[in-house]
mmCIF file of the N, C-alpha and C atoms, coordinates in Angstrom:
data_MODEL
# 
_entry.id   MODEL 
# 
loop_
_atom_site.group_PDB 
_atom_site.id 
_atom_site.type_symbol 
_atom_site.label_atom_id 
_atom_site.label_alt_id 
_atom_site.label_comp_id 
_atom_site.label_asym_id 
_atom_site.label_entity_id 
_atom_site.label_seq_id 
_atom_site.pdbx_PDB_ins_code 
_atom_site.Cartn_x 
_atom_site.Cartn_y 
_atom_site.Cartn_z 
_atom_site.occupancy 
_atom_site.B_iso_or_equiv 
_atom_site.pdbx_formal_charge 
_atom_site.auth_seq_id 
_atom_site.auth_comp_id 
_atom_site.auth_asym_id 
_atom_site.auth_atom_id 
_atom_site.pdbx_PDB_model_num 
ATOM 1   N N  . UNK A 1 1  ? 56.445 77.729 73.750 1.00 0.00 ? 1  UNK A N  1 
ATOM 2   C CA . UNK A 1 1  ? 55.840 78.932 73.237 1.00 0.00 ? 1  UNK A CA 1 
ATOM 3   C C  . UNK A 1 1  ? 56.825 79.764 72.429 1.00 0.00 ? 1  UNK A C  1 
ATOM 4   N N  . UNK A 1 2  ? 58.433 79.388 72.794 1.00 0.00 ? 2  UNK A N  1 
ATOM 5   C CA . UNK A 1 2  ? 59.141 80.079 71.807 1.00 0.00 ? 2  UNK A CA 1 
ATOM 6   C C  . UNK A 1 2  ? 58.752 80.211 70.435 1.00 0.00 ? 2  UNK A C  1 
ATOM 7   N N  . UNK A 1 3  ? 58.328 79.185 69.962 1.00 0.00 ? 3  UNK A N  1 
ATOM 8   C CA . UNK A 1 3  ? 58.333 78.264 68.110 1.00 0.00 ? 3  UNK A CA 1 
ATOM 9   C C  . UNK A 1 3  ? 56.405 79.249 67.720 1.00 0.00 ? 3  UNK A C  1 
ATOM 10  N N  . UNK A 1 4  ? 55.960 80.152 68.683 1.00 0.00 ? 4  UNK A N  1 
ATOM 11  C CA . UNK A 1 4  ? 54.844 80.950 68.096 1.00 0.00 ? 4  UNK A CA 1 
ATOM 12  C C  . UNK A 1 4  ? 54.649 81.284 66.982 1.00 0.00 ? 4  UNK A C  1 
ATOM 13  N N  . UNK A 1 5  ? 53.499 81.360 66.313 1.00 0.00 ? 5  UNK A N  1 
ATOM 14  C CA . UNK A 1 5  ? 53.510 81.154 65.063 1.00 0.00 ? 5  UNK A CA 1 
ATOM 15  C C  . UNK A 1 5  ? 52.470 82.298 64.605 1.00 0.00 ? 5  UNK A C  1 
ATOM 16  N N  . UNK A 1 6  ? 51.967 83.018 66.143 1.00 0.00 ? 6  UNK A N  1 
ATOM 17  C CA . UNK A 1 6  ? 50.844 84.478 65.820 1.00 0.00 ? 6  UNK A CA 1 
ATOM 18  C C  . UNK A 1 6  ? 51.501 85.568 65.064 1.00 0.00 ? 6  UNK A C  1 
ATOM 19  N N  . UNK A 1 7  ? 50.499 85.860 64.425 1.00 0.00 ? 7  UNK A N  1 
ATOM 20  C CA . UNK A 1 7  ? 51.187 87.433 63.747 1.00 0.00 ? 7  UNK A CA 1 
ATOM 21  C C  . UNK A 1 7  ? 51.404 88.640 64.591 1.00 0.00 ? 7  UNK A C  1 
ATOM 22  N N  . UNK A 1 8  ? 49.739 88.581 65.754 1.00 0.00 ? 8  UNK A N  1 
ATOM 23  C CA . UNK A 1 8  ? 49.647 89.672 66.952 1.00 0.00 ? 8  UNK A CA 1 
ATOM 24  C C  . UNK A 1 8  ? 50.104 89.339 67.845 1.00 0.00 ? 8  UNK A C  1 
ATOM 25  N N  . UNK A 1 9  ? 51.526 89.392 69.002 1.00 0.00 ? 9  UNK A N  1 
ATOM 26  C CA . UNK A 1 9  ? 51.673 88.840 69.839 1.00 0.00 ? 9  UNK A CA 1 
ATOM 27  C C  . UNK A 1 9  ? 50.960 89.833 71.220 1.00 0.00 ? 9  UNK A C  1 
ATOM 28  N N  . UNK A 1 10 ? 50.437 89.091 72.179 1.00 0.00 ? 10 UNK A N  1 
ATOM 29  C CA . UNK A 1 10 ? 49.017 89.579 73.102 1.00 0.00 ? 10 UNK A CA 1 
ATOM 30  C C  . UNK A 1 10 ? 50.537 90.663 74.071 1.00 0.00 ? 10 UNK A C  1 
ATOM 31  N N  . UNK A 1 11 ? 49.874 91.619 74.507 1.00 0.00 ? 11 UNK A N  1 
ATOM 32  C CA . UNK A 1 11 ? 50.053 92.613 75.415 1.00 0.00 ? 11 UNK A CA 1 
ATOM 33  C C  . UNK A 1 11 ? 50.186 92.164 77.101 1.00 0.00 ? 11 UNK A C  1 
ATOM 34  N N  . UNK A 1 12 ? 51.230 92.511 77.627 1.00 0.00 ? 12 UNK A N  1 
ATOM 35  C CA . UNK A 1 12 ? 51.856 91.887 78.956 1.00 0.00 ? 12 UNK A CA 1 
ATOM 36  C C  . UNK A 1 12 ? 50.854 92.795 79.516 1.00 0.00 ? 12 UNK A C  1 
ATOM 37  N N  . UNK A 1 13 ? 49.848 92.031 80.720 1.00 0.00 ? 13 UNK A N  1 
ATOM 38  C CA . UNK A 1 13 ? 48.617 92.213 81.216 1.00 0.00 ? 13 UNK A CA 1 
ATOM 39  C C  . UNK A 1 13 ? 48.839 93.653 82.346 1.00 0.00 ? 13 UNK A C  1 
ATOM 40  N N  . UNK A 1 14 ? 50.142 93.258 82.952 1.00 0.00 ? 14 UNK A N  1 
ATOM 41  C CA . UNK A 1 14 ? 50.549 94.427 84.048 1.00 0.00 ? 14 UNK A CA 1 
ATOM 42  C C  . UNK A 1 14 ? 51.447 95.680 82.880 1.00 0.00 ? 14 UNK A C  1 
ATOM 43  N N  . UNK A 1 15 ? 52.220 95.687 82.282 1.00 0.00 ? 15 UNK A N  1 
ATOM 44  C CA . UNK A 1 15 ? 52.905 96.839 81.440 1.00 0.00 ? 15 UNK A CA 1 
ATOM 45  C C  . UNK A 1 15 ? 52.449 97.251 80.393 1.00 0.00 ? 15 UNK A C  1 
ATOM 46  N N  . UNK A 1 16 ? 51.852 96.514 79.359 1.00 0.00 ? 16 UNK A N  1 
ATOM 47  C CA . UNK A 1 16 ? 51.043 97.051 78.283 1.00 0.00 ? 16 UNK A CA 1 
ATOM 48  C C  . UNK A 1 16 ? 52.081 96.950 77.026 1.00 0.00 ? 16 UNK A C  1 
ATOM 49  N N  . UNK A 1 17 ? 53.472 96.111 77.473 1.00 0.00 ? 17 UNK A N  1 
ATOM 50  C CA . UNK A 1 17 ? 54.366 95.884 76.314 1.00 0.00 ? 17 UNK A CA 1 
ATOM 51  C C  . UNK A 1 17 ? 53.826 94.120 75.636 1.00 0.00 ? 17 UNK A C  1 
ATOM 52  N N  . UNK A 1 18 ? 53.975 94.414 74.063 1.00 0.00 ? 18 UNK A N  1 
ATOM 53  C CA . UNK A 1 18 ? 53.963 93.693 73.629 1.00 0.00 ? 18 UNK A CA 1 
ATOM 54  C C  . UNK A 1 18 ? 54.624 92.247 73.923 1.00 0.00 ? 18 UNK A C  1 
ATOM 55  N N  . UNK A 1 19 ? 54.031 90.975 74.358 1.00 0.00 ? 19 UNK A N  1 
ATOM 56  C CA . UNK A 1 19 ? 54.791 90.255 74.847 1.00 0.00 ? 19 UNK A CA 1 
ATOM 57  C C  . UNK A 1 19 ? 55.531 88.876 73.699 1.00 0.00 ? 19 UNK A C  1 
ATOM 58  N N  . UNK A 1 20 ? 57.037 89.259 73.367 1.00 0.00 ? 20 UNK A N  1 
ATOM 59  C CA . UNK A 1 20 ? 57.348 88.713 72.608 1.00 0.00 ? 20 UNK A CA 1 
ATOM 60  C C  . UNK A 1 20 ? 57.991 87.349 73.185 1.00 0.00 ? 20 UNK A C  1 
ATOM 61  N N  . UNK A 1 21 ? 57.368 86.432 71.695 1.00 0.00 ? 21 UNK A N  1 
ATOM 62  C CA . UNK A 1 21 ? 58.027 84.857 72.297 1.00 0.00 ? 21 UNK A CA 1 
ATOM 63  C C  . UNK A 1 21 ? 59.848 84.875 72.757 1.00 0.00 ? 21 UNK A C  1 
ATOM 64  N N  . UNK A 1 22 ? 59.756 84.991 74.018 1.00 0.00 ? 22 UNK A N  1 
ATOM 65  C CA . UNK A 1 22 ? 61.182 84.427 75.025 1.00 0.00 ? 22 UNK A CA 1 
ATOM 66  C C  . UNK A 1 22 ? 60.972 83.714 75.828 1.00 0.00 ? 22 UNK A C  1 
ATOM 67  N N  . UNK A 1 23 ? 61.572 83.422 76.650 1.00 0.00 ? 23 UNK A N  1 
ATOM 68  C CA . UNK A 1 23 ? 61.938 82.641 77.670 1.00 0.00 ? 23 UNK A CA 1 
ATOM 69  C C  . UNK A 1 23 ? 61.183 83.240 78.958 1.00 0.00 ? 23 UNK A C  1 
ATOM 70  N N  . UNK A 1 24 ? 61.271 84.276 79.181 1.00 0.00 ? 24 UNK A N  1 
ATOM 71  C CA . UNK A 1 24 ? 60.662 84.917 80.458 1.00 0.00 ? 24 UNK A CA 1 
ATOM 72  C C  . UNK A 1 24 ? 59.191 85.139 80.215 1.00 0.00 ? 24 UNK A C  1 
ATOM 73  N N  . UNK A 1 25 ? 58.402 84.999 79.084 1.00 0.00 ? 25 UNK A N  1 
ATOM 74  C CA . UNK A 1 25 ? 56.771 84.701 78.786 1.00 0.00 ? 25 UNK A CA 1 
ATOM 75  C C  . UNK A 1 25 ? 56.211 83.742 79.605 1.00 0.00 ? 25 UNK A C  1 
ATOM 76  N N  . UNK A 1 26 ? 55.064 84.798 80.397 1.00 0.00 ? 26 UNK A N  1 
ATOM 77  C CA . UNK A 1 26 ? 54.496 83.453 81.397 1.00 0.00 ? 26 UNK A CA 1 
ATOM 78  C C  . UNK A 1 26 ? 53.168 83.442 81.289 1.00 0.00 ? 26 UNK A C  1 
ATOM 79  N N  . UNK A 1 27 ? 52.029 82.808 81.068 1.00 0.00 ? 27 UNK A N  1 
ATOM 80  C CA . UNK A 1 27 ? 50.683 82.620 80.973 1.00 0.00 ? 27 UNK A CA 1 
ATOM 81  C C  . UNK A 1 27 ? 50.270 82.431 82.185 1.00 0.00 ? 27 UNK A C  1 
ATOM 82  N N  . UNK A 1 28 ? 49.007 82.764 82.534 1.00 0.00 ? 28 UNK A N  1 
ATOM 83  C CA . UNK A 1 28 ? 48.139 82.173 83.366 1.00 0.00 ? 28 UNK A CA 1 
ATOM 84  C C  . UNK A 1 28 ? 46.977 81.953 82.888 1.00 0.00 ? 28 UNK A C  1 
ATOM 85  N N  . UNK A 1 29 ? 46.692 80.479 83.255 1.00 0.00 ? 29 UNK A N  1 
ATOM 86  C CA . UNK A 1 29 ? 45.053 80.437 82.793 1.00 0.00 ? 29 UNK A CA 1 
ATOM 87  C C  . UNK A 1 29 ? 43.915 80.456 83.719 1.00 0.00 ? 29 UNK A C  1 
ATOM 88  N N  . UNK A 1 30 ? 42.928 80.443 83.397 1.00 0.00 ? 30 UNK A N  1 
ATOM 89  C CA . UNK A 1 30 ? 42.123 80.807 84.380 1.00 0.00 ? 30 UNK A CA 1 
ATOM 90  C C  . UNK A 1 30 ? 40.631 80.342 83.472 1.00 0.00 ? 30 UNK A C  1 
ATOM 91  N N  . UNK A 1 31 ? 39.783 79.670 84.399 1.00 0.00 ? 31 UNK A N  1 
ATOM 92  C CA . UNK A 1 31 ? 38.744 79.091 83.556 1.00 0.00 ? 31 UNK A CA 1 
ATOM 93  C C  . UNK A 1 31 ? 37.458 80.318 84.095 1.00 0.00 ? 31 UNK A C  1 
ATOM 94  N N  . UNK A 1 32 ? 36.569 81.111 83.121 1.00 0.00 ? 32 UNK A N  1 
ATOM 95  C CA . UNK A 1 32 ? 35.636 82.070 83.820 1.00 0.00 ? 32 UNK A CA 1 
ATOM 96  C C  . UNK A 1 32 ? 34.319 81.180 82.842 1.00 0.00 ? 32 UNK A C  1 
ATOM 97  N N  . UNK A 1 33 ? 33.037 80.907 83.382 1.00 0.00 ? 33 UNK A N  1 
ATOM 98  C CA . UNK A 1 33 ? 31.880 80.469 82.602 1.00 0.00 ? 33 UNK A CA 1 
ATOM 99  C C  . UNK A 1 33 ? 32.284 79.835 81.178 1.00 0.00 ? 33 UNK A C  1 
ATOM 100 N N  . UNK A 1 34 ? 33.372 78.424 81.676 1.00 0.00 ? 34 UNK A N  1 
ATOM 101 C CA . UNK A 1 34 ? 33.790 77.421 81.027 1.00 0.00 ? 34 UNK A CA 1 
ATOM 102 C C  . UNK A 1 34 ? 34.602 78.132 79.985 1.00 0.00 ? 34 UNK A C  1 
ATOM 103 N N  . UNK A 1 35 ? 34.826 79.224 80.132 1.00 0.00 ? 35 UNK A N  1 
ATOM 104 C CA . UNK A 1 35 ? 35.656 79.614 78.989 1.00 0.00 ? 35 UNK A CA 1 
ATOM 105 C C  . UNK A 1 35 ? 37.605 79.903 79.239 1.00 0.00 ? 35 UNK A C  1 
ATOM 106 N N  . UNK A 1 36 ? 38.483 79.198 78.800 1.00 0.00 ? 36 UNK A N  1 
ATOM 107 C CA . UNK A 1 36 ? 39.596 79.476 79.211 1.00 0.00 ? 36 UNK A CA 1 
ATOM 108 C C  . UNK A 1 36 ? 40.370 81.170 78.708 1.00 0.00 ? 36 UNK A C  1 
ATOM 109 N N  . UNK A 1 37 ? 40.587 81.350 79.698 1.00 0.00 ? 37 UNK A N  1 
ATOM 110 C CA . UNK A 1 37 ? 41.357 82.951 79.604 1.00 0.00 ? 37 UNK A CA 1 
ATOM 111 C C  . UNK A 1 37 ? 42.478 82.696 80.005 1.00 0.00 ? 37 UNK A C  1 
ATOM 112 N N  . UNK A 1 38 ? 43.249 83.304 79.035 1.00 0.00 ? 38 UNK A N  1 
ATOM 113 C CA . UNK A 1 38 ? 45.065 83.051 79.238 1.00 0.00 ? 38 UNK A CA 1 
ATOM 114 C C  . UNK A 1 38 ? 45.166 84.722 79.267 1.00 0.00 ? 38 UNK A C  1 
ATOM 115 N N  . UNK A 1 39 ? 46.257 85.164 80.192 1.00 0.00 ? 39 UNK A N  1 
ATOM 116 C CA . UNK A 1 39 ? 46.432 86.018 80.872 1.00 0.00 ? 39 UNK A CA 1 
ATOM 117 C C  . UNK A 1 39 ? 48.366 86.300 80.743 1.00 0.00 ? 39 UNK A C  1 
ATOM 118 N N  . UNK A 1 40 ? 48.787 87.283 79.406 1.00 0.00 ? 40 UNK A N  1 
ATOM 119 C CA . UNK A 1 40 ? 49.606 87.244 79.002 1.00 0.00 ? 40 UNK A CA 1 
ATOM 120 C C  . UNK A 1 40 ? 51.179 88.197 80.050 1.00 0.00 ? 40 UNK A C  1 
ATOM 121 N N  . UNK A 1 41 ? 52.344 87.654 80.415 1.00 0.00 ? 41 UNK A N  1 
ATOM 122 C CA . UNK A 1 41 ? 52.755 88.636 81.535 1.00 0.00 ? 41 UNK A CA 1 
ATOM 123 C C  . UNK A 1 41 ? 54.298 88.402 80.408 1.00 0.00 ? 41 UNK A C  1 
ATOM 124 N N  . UNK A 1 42 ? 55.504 89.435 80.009 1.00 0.00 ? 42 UNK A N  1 
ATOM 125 C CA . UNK A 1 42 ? 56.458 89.743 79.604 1.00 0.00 ? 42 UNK A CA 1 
ATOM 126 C C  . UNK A 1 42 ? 57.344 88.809 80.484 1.00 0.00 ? 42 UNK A C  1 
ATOM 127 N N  . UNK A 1 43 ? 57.422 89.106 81.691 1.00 0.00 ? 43 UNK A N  1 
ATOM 128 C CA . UNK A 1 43 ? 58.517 88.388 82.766 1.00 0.00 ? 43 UNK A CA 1 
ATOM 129 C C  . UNK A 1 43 ? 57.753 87.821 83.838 1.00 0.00 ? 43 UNK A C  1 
ATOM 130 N N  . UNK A 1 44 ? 59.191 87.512 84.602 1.00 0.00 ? 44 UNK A N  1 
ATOM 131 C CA . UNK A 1 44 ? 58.639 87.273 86.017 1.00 0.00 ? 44 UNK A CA 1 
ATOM 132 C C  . UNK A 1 44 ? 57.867 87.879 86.796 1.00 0.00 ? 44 UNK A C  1 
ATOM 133 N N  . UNK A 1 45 ? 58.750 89.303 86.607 1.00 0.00 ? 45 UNK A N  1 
ATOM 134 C CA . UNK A 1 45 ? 58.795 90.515 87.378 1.00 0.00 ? 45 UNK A CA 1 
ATOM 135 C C  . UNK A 1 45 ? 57.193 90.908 87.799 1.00 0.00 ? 45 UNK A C  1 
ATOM 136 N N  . UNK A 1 46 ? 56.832 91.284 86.197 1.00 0.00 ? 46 UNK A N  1 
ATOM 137 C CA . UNK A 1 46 ? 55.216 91.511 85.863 1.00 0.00 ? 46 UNK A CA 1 
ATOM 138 C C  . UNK A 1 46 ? 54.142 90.795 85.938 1.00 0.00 ? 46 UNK A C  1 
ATOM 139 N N  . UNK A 1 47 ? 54.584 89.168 86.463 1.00 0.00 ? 47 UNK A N  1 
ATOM 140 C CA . UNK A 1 47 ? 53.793 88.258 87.135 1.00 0.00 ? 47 UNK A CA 1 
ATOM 141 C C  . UNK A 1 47 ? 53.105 88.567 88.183 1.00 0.00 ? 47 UNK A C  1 
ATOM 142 N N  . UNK A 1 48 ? 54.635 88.572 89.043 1.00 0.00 ? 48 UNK A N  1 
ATOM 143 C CA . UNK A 1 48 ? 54.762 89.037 90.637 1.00 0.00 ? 48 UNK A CA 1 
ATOM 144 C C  . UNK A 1 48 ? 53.976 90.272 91.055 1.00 0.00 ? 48 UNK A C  1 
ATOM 145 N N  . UNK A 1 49 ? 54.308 91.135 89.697 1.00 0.00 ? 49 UNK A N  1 
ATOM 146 C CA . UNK A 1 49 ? 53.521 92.807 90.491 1.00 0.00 ? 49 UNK A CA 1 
ATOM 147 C C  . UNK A 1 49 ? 51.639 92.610 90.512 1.00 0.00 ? 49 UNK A C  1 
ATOM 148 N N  . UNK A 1 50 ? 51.394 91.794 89.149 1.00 0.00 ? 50 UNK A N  1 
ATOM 149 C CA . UNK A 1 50 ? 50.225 91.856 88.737 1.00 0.00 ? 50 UNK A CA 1 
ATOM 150 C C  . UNK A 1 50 ? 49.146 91.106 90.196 1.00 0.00 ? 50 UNK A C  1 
ATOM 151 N N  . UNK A 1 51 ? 50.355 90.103 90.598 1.00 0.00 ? 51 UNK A N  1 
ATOM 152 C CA . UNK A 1 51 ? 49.322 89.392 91.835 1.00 0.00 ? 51 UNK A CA 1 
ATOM 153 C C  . UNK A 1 51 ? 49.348 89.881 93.211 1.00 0.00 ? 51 UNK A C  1 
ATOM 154 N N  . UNK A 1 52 ? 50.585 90.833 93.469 1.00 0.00 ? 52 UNK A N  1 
ATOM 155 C CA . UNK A 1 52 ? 50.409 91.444 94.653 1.00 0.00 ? 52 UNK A CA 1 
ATOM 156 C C  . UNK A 1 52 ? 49.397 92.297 94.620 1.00 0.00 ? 52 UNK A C  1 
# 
């Protein structure tokens, strides 16, 4: 995901910061009425908070 090629990069789901292609960018997907939803998080950190 480093090599991204979007112009808009999507908003970290728990902070609301723009989530730029690094290393600590983590997706989750999640399938809702066959449709895939990717679920954009900055770090680890904001992974962790979003699922507690």
């Amino acid at each position: 995901m480093i090599d991204s090629v979007d112009e808009d990069e999507p908003d970290c789901q728990y902070c609301g910061l723009t989530v730029a292609s690094t290393d600590e960018r983590r997706v989750v997907t999640t399938i809702e009425e066959g449709t895939a939803i990717h679920t954009h998080f900055c770090s680890d950190d904001c992974l962790a908070a979003w699922k507690s």
